[in-house]
C-alpha positions as CSV (number, residue, x, y, z in Angstrom):
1,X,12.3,85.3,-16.2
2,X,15.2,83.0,-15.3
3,X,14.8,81.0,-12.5
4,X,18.0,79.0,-12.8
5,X,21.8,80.1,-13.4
6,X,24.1,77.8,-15.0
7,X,28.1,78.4,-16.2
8,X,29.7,76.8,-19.0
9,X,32.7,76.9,-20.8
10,X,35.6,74.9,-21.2
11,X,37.6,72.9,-18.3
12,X,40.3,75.0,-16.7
13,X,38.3,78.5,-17.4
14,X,37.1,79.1,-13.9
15,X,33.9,78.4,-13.9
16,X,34.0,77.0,-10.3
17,X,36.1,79.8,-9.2
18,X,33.2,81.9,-10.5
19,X,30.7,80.4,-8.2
20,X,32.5,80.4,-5.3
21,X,33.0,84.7,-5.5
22,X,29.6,84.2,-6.2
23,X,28.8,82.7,-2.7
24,X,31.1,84.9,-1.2
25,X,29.2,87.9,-2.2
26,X,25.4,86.2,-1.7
27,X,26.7,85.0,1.8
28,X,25.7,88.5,3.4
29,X,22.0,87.5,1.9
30,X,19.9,85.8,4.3
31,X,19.3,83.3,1.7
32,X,20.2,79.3,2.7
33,X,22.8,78.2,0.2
34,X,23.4,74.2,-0.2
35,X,25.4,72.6,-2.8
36,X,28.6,70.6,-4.1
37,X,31.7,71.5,-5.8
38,X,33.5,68.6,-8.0
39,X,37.3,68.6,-7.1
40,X,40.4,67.3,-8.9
41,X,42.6,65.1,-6.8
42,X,46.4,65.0,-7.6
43,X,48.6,62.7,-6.2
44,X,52.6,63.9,-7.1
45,X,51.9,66.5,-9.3
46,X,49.5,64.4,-11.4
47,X,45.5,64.3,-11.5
48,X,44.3,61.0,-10.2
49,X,40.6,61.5,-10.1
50,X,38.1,63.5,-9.1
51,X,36.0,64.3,-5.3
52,X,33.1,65.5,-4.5
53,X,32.9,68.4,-1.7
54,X,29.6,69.4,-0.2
55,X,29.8,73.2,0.9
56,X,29.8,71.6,4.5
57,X,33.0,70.3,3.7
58,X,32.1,67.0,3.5
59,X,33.7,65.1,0.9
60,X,33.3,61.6,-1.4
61,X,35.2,59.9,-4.2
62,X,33.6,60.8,-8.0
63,X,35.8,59.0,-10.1
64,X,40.0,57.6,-9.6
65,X,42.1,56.3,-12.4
66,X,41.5,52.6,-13.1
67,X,42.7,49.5,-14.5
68,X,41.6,48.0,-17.3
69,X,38.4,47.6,-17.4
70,X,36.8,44.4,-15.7
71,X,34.6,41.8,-17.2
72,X,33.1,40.9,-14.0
73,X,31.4,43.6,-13.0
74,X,30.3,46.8,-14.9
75,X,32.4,50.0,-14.4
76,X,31.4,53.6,-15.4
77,X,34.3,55.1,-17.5
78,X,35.2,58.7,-18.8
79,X,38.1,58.2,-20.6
80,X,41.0,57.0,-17.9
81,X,38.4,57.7,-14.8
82,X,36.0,55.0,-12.9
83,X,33.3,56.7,-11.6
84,X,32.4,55.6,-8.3
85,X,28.2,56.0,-8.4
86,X,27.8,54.6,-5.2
87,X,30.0,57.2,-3.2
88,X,28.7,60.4,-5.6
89,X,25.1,59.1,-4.3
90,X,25.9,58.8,-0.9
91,X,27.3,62.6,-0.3
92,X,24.9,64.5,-3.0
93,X,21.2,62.8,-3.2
94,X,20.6,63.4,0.1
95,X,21.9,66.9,0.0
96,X,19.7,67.3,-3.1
97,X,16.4,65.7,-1.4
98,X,16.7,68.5,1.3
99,X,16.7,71.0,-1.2
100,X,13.9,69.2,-2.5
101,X,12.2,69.3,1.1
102,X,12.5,73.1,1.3
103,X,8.4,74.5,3.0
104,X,8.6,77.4,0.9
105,X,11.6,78.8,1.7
106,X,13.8,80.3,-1.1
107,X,17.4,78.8,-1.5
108,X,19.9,78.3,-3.2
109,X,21.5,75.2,-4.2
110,X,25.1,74.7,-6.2
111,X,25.7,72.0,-8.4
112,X,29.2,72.0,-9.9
113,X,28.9,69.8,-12.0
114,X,26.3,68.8,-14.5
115,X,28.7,66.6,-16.4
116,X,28.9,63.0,-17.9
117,X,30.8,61.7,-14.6
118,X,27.7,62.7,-12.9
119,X,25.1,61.6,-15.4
120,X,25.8,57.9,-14.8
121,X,23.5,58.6,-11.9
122,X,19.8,58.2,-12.8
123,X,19.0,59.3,-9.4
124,X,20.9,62.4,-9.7
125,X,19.1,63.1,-13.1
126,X,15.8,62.5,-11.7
127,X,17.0,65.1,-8.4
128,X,17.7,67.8,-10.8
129,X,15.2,67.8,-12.8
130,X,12.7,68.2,-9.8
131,X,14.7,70.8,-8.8
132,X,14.4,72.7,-12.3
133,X,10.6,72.2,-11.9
134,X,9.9,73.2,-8.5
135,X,9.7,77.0,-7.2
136,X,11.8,77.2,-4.2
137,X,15.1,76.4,-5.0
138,X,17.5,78.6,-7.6
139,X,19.8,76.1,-9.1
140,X,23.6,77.9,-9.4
141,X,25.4,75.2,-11.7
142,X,27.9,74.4,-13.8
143,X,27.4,72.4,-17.7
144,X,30.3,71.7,-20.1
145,X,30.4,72.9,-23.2
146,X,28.9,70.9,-26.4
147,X,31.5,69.0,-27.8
148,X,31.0,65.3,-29.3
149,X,27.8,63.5,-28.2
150,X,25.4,65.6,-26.3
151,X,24.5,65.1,-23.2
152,X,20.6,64.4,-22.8
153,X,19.8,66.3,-19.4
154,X,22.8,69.4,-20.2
155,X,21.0,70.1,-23.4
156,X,18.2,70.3,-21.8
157,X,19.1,72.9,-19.2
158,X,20.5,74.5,-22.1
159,X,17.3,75.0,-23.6
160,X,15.4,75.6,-21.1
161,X,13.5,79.2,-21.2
162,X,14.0,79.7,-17.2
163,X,17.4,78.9,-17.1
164,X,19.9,81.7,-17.6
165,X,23.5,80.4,-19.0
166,X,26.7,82.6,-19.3
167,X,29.2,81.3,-21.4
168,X,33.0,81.9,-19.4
169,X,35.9,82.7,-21.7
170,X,39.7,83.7,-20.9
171,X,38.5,87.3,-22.0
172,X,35.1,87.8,-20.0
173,X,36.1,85.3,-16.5
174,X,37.2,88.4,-14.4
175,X,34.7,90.5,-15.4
176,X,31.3,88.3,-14.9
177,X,30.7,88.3,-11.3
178,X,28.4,91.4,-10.9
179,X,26.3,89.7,-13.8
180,X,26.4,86.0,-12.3
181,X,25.9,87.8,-9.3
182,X,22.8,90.1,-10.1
183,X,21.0,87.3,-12.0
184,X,21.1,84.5,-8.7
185,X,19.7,87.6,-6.8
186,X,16.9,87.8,-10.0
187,X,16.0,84.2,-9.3
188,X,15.3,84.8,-6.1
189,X,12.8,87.7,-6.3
């Protein structure tokens, strides 16, 4: 039995859009529900980077266009994008240790998203996967799709046998919510 939901698909499909009629429907549920989305930021029309938003509202800096990239100190990189680490672990690890602190209660916790911005944290990797092992917490997430060089910690969640994954096309988007839906509510049982 799944014990974990996670979306993929490719960028732009809705996945986030997804999860959030997701939490509007499990809001009538007594259940607590904690989590992050991952924003774009434009500036002019144009994306400039990327924020974090807790579902508190509070928000942090993921990643902003840089420069070249400097010789003096090290910088994360996704193509164009520095990823700030130090701002991502401010706003999410603690969010993710409270989940972690849960005394039995069941919850759950969005992560949106499980991507190779993110995985520059080795904090944040640890933080999940002590969330996929534990009991109390129901992890709703979101995983890109394979393409290039896996990801070590998305393939994992991919093959994982208590982690349920529904792959969002242009065709099926509108018409998963009752499923995404029904199999959070699953978890939690």
């Amino acid at each position: 039995m799944a014990k974990h939901v996670f979306l993929t698909g490719p960028p732009g499909i809705g996945k986030t859009t997804l999860i959030q009629k997701t939490l509007e429907v499990l809001k009538s549920s007594v259940v607590p529900i904690d989590g992050f989305y991952t924003e774009e930021v434009r500036e002019g029309g144009r994306r400039i980077g990327f924020d974090v938003v807790t579902l508190s509202g509070r928000r942090g800096i993921l990643s902003r266009i840089g420069s070249s990239p400097s010789a003096a100190r090290h910088e994360y990189r996704v193509g164009q994008y520095v990823v700030d680490i130090a701002s991502f672990e401010e706003l999410v690890l603690p969010l993710l240790r409270h989940t972690l602190d849960s005394s039995g209660v069941k919850k759950v916790c969005v992560i949106d998203e499980i991507g190779k911005m993110e995985l520059f944290s080795q904090s944040f990797i640890q933080a999940v996967r002590q969330i996929l092992s534990g009991s109390g917490t129901v992890i709703l997430g979101t995983i890109p799709v394979l393409k290039g060089k896996p990801l070590g910690l998305v393939e994992e969640i991919r093959s994982r046998k208590e982690v349920k994954v529904f792959n969002i096309t242009r065709e099926n988007r509108h018409g998963m919510l009752q499923d995404v839906v029904t199999a959070v509510k699953n978890c939690l049982k």
